[in-house]
C-alpha positions in Angstrom: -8.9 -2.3 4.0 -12.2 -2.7 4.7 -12.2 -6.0 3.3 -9.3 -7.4 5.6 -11.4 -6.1 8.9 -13.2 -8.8 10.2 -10.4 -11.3 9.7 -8.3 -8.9 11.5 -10.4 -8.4 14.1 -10.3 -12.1 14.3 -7.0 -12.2 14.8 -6.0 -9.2 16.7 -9.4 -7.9 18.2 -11.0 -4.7 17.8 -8.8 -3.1 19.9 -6.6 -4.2 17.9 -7.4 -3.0 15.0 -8.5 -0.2 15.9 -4.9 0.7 16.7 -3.4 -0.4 13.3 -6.1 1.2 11.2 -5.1 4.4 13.2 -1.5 4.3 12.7 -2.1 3.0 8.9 -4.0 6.5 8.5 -1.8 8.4 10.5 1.3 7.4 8.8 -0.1 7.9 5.4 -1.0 11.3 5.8 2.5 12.4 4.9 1.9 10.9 1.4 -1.9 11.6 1.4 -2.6 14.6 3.1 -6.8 14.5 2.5 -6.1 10.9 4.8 -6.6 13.6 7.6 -10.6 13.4 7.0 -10.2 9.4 7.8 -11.7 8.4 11.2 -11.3 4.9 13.0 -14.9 4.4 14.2 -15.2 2.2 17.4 -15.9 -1.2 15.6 -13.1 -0.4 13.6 -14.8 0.9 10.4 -13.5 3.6 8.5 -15.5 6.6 8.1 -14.9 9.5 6.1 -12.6 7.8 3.1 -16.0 8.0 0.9 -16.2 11.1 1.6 -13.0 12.4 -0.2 -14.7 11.8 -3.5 -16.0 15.1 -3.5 -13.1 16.6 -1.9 -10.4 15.6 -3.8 -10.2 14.1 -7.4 -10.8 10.2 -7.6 -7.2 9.7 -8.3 -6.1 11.3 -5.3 -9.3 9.3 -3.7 -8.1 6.0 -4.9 -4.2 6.7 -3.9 -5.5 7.2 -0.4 -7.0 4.0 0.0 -4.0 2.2 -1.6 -2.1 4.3 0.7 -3.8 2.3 3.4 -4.2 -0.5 2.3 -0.3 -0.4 1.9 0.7 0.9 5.1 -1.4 -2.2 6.6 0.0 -4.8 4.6 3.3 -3.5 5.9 2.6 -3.3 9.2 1.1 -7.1 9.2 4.3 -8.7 7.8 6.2 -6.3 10.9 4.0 -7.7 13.5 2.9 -11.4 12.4 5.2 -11.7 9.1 5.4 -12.1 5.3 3.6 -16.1 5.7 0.8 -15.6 7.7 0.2 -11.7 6.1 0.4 -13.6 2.4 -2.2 -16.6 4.1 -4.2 -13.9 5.2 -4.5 -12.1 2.3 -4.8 -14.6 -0.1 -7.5 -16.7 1.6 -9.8 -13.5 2.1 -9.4 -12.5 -1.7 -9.6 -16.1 -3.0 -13.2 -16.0 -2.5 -13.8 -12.9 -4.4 
């Protein structure tokens, strides 16, 4: 998720953002309760995913973040759709 932020920001502005990364994390606690620790910091960064490490096994740890990352690349292709979510996906990771 963190990967997609600036380009997001880009797009939608922090604000944004900000609002999307909080509903993501909001939504997904009902399938990933320790998501409840996740905090949408003012520039948009999320804090306190690293921090479930410790609290949870890295499973679980790793299923919250897909968790997000799902829940976002949902809500893009709601909001700006499936062409323009894909072009923005695949351009960011196409230089990985």
């Amino acid at each position: 998720m963190q990967r997609l932020r600036q380009p997001l920001i880009t797009l939608a502005g922090v604000a944004g953002f900000r609002s999307a990364a909080f509903s993501c994390s909001d939504v997904g606690q009902g399938e990933a309760p320790s998501l409840s620790a996740v905090q949408v910091a003012a520039d948009g960064s999320l804090q306190g995913l690293n921090e479930l490490r410790p609290q949870v096994d890295a499973d679980q740890a790793r299923e919250a973040g897909i968790i997000l990352i799902t829940q976002l690349l949902g809500l893009l292709v709601r909001v700006v759709g499936e062409a323009v979510t894909l072009q923005l996906v695949t351009s960011e990771f196409s230089r990985l």
